[in-house]
C-alpha positions as CSV (number, residue, x, y, z in Angstrom):
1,X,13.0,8.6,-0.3
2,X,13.3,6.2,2.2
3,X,13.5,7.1,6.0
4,X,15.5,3.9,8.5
5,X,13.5,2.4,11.3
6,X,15.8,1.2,14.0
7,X,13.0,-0.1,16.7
8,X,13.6,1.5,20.0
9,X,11.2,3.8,22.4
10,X,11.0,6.3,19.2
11,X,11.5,6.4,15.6
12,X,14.7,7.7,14.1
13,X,15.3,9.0,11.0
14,X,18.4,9.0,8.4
15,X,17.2,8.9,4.3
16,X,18.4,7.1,1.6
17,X,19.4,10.2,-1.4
18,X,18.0,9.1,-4.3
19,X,16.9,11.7,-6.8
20,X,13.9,11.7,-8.8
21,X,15.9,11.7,-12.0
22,X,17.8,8.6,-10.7
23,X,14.3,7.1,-9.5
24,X,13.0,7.4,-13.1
25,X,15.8,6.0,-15.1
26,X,16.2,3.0,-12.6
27,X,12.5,2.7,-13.8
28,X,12.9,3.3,-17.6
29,X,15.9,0.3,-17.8
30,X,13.0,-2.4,-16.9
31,X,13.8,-5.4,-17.1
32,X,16.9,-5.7,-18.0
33,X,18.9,-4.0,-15.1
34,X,17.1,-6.5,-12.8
35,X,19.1,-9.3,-14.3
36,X,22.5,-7.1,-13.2
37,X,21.3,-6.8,-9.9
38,X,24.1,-7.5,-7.6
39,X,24.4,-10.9,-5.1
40,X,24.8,-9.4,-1.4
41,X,27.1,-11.1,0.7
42,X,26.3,-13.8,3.2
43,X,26.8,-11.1,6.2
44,X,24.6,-8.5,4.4
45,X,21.0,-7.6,5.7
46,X,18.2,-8.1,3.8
47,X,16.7,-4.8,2.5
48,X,13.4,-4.1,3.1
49,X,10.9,-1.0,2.6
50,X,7.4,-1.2,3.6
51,X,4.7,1.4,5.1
52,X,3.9,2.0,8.5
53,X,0.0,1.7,8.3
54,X,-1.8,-1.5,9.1
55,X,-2.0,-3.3,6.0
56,X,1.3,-3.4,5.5
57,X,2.9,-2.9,8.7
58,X,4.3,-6.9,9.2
59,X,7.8,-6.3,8.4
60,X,8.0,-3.6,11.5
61,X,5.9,-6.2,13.9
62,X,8.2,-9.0,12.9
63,X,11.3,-6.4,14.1
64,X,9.7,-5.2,17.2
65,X,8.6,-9.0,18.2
66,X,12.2,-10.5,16.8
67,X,10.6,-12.7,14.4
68,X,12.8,-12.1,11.6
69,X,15.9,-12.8,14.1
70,X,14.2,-16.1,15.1
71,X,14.3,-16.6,11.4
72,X,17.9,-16.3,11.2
73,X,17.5,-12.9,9.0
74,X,19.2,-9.9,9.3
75,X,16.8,-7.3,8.4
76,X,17.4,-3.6,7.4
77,X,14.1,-1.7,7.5
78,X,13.7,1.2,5.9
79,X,10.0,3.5,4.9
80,X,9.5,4.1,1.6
81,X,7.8,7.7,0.3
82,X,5.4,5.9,-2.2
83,X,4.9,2.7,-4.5
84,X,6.9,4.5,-7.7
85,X,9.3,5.2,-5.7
86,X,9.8,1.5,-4.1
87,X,9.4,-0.1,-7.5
88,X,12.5,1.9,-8.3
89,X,14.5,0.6,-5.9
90,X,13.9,-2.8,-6.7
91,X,14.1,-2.1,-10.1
92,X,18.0,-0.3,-9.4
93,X,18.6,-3.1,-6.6
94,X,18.5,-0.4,-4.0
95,X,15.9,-2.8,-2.1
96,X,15.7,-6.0,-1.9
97,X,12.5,-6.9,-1.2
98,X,9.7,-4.2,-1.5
99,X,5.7,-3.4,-0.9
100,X,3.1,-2.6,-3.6
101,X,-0.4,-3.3,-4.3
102,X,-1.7,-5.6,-7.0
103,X,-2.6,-3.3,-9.6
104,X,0.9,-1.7,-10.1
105,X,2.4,-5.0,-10.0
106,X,0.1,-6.5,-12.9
107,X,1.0,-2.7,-14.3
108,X,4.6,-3.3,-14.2
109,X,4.8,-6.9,-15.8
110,X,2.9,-5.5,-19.0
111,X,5.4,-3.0,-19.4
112,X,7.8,-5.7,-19.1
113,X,8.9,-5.5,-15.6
114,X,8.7,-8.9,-14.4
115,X,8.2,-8.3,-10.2
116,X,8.1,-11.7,-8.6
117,X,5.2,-11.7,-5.0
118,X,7.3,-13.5,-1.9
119,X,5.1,-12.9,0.4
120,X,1.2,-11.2,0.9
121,X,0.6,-7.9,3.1
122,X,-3.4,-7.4,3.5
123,X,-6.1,-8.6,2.1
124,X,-9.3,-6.6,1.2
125,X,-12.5,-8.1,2.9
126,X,-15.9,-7.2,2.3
127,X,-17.4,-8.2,5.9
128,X,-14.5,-6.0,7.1
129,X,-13.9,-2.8,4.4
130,X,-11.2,-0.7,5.4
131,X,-11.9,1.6,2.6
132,X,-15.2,3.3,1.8
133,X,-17.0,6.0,-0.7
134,X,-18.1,8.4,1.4
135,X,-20.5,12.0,-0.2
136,X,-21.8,14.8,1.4
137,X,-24.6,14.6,3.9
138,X,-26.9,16.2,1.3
139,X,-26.6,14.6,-2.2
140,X,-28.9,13.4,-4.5
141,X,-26.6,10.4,-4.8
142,X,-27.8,7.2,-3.5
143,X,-25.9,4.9,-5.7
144,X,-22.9,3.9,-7.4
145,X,-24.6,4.7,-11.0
146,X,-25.7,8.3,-9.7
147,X,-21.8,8.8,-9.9
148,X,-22.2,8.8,-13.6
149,X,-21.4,13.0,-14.9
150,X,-20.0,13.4,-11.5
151,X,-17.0,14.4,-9.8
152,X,-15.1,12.0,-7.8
153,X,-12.0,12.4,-5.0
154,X,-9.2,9.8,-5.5
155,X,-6.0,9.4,-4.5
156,X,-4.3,8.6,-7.2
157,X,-5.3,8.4,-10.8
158,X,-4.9,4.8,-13.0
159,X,-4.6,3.0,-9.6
160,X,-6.4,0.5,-7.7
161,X,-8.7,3.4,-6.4
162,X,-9.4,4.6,-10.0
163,X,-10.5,1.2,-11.9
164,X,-12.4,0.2,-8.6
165,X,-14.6,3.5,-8.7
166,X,-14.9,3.2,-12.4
167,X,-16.1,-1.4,-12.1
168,X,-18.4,-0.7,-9.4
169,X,-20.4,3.0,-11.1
170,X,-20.6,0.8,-14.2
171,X,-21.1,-3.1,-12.7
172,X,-24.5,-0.9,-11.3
173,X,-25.6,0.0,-14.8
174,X,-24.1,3.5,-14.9
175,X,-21.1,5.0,-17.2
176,X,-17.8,6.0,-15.4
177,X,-16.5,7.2,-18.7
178,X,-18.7,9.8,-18.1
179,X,-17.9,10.3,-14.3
180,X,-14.7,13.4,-13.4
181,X,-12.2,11.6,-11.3
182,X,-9.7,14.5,-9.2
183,X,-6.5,13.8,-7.4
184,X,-7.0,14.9,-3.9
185,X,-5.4,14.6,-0.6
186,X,-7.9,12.5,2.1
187,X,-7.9,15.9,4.1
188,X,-8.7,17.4,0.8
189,X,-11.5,15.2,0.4
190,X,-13.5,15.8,3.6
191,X,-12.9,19.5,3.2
192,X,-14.8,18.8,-0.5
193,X,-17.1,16.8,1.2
194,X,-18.0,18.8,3.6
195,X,-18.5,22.2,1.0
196,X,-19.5,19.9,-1.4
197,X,-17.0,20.4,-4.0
198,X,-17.0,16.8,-5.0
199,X,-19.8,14.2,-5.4
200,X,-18.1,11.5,-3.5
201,X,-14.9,10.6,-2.1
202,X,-12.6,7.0,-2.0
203,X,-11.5,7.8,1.6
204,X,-9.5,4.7,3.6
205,X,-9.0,4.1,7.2
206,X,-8.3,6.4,9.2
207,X,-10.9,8.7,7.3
208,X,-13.5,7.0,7.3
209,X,-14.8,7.8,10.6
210,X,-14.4,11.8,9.7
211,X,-16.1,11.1,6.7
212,X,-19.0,10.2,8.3
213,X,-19.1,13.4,10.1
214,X,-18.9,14.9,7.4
215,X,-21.1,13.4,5.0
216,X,-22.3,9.7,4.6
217,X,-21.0,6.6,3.5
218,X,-22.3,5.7,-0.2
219,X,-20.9,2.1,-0.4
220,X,-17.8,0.0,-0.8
221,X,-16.0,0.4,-4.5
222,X,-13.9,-2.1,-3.5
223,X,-16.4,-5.0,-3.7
224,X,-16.6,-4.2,-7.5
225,X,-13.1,-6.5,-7.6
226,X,-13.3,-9.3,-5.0
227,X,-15.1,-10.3,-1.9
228,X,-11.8,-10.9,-1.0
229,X,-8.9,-10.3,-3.2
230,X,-5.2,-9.8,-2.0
231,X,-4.6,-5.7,-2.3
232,X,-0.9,-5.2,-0.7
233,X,1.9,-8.0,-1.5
234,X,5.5,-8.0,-1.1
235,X,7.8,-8.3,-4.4
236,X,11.3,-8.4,-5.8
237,X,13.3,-9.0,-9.0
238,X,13.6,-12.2,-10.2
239,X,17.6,-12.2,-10.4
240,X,17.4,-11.9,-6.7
241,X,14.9,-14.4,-5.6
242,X,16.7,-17.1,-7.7
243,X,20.3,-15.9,-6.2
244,X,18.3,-16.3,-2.6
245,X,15.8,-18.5,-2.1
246,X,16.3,-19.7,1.3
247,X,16.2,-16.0,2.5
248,X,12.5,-15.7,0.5
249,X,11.1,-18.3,2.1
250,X,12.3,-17.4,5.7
251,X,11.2,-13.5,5.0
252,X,7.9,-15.4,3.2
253,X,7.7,-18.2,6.3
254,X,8.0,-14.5,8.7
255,X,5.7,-12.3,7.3
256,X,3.2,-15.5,7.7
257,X,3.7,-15.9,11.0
258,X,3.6,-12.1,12.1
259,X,0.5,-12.0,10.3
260,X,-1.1,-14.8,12.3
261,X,0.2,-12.8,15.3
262,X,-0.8,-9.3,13.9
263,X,-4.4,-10.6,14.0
264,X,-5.0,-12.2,17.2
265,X,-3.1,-9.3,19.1
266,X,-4.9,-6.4,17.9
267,X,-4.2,-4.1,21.4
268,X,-0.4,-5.2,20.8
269,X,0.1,-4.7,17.4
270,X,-1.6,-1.3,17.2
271,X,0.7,-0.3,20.0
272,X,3.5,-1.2,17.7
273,X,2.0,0.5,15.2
274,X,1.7,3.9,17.1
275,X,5.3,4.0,17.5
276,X,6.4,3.7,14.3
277,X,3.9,5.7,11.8
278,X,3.8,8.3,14.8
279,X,0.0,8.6,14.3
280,X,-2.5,9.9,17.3
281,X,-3.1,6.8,19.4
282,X,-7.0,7.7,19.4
283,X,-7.0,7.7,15.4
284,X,-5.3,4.1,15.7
């Protein structure tokens, strides 16, 4: 599930076998298997999964840059396949320190797996959207309470992109209740756009500009939450931050800095960033 990032002119790949069955019952033993989670020792590197897109890309810009050596930490990078997946290894104390977005986090304490944030990943900000609802270039839909009896392109269901589609159709007076939400891919979507299978579509960087072309953009969802809020954050179990503070606060002191960095070199960064999520350099 998770595929090592070694840094270098290309991206090499070796992944970490961990079964879905395993996956799930390092889930299912909640909290209480993150108080057995082991203490590394002093030599070992500190296990990190992350994603290479932009809002969450730090951990690979603080590698590329040396940051995290400047910091004194010994980091071991790895890409994870998806948010379950990361939660599991944190959970089993396969990871160390891992990346997931607010709304699985809150989702995992009330069922009584208590994450702990170290350190932010992106923000969401309204001047600056990243992610957009996007419908087809003819649509009787102007705004987010037309969505109500409609169908809807999401990524994932009972996420972030769910509950913000369903706030902003019904902060605007209409019923999301009513409104049919669909798991599709983001290709999916502007293929459903542009036949006009669906109503409207939650479509994130880099989509947004082919959503355009293929439809129009309806609004931002997102704003429903926050103008800003924090969307990606890194976590771990709360056995292991207490057995190592002073490594949480130089990965937390780290990611802070690569930030700062991340945002005033945008030509740099998105180099970096080319590299290691292997997208097209245009798209980027």
């Amino acid at each position: 599930l998770f595929r090592k990032w070694r840094g270098g002119p290309s991206v090499e790949g070796r992944f970490v076998k961990m079964t879905r069955h395993r996956a799930l019952a390092a889930m299912m033993a909640g909290a209480a298997t993150l108080m057995a989670t082991r203490v590394n020792a002093q030599d070992a590197p500190l296990r990190v999964v992350a994603f290479p897109i932009d809002s969450s890309c730090e951990p690979y810009f603080a590698v590329e840059q040396g940051f995290f050596k400047d910091a004194g930490l010994n980091v071991s990078l790895d890409t994870g396949a998806n948010g379950p997946a990361v939660a599991a290894g944190v959970v089993s104390g396969d990871i160390d320190i891992g990346l997931g977005n607010v709304v699985s986090l809150a989702q995992a304490r009330a069922r009584g797996v208590p994450f702990v944030i170290v350190a932010p990943a992106s923000d969401y900000l309204s001047s600056a959207p990243t992610t957009l609802m996007a419908g087809p270039r003819e649509s009787e839909v102007k705004r987010p309470r037309d969505l109500s009896g409609k169908t809807v392109g999401i990524t994932v269901l009972n996420g972030l992109p769910h509950y913000s589609v369903r706030l902003w159709i019904d902060k605007d007076g209409g019923d999301s209740a009513t409104t049919k939400f669909v798991e599709l891919s983001y290709p999916d979507m502007l293929t459903g756009l542009a036949r006009n299978r669906i109503d409207a579509a939650f479509v994130s960087e880099p989509f947004i500009g082919p959503a355009r072309s293929a439809g129009r953009i309806l609004g931002a969802p997102l704003d429903a939450i926050g103008r800003p809020f924090p969307v990606a954050l890194f976590f771990a179990a709360p056995a292991w931050v207490q057995a190592h503070g002073s490594a949480v606060k130089k990965f937390s002191d780290t990611i802070r800095r690569t930030g700062t960095w991340a945002n005033r070199n945008h030509e740099r960064s998105a180099e970096i960033l080319v590299k290691v999520s292997m997208m097209d350099r245009e798209v980027v």
